[in-house]
C-alpha positions as CSV (number, residue, x, y, z in Angstrom):
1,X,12.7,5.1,14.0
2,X,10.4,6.0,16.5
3,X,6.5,6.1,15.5
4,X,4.8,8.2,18.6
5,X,1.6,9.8,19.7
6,X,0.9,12.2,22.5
7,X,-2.9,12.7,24.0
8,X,-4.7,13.0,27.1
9,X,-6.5,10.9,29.5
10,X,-8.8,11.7,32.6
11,X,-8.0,9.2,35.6
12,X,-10.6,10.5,38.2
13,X,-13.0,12.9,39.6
14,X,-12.1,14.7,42.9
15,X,-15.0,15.9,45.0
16,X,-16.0,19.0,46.5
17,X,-17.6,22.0,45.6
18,X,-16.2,21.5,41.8
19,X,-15.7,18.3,40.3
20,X,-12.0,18.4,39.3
21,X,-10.5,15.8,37.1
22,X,-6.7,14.7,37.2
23,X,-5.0,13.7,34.4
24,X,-1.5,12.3,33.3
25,X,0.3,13.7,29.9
26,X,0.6,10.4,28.0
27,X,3.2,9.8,24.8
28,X,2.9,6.3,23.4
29,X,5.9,5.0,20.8
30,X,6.9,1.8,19.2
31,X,11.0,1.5,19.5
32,X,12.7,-1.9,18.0
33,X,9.0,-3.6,17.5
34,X,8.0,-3.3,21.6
35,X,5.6,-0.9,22.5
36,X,6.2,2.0,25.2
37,X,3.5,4.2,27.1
38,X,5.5,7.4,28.8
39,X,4.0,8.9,31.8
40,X,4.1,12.4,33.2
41,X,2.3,13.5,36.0
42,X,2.2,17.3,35.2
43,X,-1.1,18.3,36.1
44,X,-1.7,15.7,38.7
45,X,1.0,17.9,41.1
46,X,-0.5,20.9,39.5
47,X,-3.9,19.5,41.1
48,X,-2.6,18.3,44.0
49,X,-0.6,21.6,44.8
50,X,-3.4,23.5,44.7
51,X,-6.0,21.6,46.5
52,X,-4.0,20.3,49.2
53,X,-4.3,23.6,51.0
54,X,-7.7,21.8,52.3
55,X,-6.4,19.1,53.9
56,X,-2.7,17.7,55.1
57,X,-0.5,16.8,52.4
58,X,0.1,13.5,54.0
59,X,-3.8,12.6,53.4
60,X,-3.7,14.6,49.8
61,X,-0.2,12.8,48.9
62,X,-2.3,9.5,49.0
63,X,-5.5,10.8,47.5
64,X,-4.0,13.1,44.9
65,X,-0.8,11.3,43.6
66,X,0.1,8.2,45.0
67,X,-4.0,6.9,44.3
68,X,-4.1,7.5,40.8
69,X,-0.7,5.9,40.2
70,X,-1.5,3.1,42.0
71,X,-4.6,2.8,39.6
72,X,-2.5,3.1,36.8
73,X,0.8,0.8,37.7
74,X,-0.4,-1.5,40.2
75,X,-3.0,-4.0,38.0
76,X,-1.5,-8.0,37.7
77,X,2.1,-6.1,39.0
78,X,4.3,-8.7,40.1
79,X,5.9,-6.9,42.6
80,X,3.2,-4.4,43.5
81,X,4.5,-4.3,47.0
82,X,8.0,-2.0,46.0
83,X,5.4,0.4,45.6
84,X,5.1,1.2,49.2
85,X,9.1,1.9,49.6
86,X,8.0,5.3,47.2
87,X,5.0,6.1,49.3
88,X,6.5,8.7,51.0
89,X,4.4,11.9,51.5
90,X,5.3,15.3,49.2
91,X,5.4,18.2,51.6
92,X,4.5,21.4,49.2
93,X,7.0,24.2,49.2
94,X,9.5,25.8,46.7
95,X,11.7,22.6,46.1
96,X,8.9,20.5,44.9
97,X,7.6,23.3,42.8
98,X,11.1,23.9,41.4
99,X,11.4,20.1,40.3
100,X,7.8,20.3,38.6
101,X,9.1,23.5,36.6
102,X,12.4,21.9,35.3
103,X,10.7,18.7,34.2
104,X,7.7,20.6,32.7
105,X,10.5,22.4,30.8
106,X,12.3,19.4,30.3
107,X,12.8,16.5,27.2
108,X,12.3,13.7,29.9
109,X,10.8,11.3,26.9
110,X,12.8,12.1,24.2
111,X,15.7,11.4,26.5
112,X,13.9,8.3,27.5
113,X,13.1,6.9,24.0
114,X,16.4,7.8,22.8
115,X,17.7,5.4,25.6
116,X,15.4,2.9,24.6
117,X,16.4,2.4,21.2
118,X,19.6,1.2,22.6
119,X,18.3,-0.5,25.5
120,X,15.9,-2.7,23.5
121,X,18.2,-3.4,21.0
122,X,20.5,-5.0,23.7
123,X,17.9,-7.0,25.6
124,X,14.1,-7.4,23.9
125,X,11.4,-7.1,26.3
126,X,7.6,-6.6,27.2
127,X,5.7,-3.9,26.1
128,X,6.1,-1.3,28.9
129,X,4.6,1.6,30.6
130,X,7.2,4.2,32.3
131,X,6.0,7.2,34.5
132,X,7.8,10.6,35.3
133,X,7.3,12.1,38.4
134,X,9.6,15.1,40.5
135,X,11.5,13.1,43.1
136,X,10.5,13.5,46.7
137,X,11.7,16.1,48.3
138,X,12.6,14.8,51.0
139,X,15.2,12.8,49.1
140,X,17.5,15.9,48.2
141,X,20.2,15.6,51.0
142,X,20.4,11.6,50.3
143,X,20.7,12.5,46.3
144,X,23.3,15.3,47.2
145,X,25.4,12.7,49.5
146,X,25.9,10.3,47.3
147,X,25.9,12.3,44.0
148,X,22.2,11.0,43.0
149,X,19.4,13.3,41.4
150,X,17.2,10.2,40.6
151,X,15.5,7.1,42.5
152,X,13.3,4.3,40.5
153,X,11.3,1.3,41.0
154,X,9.8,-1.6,39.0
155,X,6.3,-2.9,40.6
156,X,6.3,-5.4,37.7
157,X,7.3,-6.6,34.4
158,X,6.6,-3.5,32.0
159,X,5.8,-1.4,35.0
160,X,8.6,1.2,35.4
161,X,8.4,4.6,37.9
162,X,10.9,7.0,37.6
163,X,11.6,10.0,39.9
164,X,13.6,12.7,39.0
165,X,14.9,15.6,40.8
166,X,15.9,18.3,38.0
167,X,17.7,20.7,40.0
168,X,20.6,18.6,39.5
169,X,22.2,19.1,36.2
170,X,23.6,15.6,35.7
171,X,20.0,13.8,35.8
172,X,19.7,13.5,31.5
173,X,23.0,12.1,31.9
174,X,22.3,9.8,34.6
175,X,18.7,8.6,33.3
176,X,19.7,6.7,30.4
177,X,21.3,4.8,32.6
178,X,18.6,3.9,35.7
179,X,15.8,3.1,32.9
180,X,18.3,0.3,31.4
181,X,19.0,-0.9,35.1
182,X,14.8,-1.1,35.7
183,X,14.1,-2.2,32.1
184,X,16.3,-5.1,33.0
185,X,14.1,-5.7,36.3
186,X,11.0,-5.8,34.1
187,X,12.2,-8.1,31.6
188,X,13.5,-10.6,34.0
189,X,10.1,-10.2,35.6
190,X,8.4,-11.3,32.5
191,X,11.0,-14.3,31.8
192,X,11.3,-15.7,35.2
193,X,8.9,-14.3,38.6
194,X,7.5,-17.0,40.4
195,X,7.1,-15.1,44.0
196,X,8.7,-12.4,45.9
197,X,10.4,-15.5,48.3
198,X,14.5,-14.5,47.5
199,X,16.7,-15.3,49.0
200,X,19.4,-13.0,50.4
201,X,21.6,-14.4,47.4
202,X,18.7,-14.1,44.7
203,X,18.0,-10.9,45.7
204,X,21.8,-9.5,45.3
205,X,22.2,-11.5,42.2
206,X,18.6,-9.3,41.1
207,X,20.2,-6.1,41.8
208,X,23.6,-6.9,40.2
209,X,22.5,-7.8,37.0
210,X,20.8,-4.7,36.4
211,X,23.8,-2.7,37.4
212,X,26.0,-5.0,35.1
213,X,23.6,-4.6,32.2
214,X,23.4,-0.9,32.5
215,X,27.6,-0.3,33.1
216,X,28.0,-2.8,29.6
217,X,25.3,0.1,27.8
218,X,27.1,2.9,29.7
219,X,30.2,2.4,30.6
220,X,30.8,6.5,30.7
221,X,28.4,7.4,33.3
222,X,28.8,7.5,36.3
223,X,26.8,5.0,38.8
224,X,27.2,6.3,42.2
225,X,25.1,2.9,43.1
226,X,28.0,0.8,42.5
227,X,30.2,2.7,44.4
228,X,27.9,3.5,47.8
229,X,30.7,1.6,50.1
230,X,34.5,1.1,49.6
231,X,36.6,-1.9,49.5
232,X,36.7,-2.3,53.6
233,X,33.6,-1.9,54.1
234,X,32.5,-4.3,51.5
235,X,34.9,-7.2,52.9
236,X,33.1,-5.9,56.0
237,X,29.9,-6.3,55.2
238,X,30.1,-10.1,52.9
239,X,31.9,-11.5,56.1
240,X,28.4,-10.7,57.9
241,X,25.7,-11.5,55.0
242,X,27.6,-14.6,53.8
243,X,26.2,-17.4,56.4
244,X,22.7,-15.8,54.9
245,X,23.0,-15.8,51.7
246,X,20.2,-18.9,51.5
247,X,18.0,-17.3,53.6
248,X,15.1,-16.9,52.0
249,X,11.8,-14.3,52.5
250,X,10.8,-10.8,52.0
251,X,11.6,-9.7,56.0
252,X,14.7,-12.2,56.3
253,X,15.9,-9.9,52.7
254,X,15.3,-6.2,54.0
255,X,16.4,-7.8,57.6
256,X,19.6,-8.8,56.2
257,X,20.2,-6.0,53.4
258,X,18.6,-3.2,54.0
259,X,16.9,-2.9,57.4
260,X,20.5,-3.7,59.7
261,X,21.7,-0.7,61.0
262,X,25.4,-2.8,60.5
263,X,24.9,-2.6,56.7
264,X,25.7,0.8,54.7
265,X,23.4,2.0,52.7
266,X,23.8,0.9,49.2
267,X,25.9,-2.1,49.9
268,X,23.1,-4.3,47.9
269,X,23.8,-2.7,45.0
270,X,27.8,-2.4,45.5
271,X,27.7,-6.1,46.2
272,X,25.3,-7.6,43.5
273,X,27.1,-5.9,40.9
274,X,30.7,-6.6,41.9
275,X,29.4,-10.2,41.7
276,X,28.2,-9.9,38.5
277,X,31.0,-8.1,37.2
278,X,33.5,-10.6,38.5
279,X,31.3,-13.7,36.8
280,X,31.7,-11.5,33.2
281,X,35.3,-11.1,33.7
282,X,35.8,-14.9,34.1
283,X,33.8,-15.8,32.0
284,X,33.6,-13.9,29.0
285,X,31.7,-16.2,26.6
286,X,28.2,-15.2,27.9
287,X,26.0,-12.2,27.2
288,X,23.7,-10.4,28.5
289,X,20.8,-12.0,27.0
290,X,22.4,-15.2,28.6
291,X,23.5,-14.1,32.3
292,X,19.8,-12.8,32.9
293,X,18.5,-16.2,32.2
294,X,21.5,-18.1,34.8
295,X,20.3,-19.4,38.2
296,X,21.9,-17.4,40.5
297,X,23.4,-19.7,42.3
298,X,25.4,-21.2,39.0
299,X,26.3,-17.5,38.5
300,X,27.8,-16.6,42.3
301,X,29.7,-20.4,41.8
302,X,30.9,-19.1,38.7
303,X,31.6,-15.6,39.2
304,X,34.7,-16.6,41.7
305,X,33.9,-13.5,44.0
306,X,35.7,-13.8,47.6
């Protein structure tokens, strides 16, 4: 059972000629004994889409949307700095007011707490706030490349923002899915962050658990995620991350990972979980509530991967 209550809040005044005041569309529930505190940002892109006539959306984005959240997510967040890989600029025009409509229309929290009751049940956890915003724009030909409709990030343990673009129809079947993957993040954030200093390894082994967590919830739907490279290109890309997998540092990570124009996109993801999945598939005895709390080096020995 799900014990919930919706209301109101005001986050801050604009100024100008009117005093305007933004607010986020707040549901709170308790689901398995942890509480939740759902998010939508409604009316803050209502207010930003019409004031940012008077000024460039770049310098409204930051004001208007990405300010308030910041003010809301970003207190004692672990990981505050992920925040910045979202920080992308929304450029007004019919997609973004498209997205707004369809998740205005939509049952984005009952789909979420419905998740959460299985979720929860799997792997306890710190209370936790979650916000709904429209994706990015900007995103749309990524999303409809590789079959995607949603992107996420965890700034810290019980700090979850989701961003979902509506206009594709798989997204409530795809959801479920990315807030087990993040809920994950944010429990091992609350079990075992120390400092963002991964290592290459770490860092894979972060990403993979997620994924495996989310497949043994889900097994029926889809991860595109998991699936961003092939089998060459994988061999391809572990011959050239191996000698690195003890570096350690937030640039030597994205240098490795992300920012190498050699790596495909995705192959983080592709890589951590076929790790993961290859340690559950030799050794069967542990659970889920056990494999988040392994050192990931015990688990890459174990897991037998080539």
């Amino acid at each position: 059972m799900i014990d919930r209550v919706i209301f109101l809040l005001a986050l801050f005044p604009v100024q100008g000629c009117q005093t305007k005041t933004a607010q986020f569309e707040r549901t709170e529930a308790v689901i398995n004994g942890q509480k939740f505190e759902f998010l939508t940002t409604f009316q803050l892109f209502d207010n930003y889409l019409a004031q940012q006539a008077n000024s460039d959306y770049v310098s409204a984005s930051n004001e208007l949307l990405y300010g308030p959240l910041q003010q809301e997510i970003l207190a004692n967040a672990e990981a505050a700095f992920v925040f910045e890989t979202i920080r992308i600029p929304y450029q007004p025009g019919a997609l973004l007011e498209k997205e707004l409509l369809g998740l205005r229309k939509s049952d984005v929290v009952r789909v979420a707490e419905e998740a959460l009751q299985k979720v929860t049940s799997a792997l306890p956890g710190p209370d936790t706030k979650i916000i709904f915003m429209p994706a990015n724009p900007v995103m749309h030909s990524f999303f409809s490349k590789y079959d995607m409709c949603i992107n996420a990030i965890t700034v810290g343990s019980g700090k979850i923002v989701v961003q979902i673009d509506p206009t594709f129809q798989q997204w409530r079947e795809m959801l479920p899915r990315v807030i087990a993957h993040e809920y994950h993040h944010s429990v091992w954030m609350a079990r075992h962050w120390k400092n963002a200093d991964f290592s290459v390894l770490e860092y894979l082994i972060f990403e993979g658990r997620a994924d495996a967590f989310a497949t043994t919830l889900y097994r029926n739907i889809r991860s595109p995620w998991t699936v961003m490279i092939n089998e060459e290109q994988e061999r391809s890309v572990w011959k050239k991350i191996k000698p690195e997998l003890f570096m350690r540092g937030r640039e030597k990570v994205n240098a490795v990972l992300i920012s190498d124009p050699g790596i495909p996109a995705g192959s983080v993801y592709t890589i951590g979980f076929n790790i993961v999945r290859s340690f559950k598939q030799v050794n069967r005895q542990y659970t889920d509530k056990e494999i988040i709390d392994l050192e990931p080096e015990d688990l890459f020995k174990m897991s037998k991967y080539h």
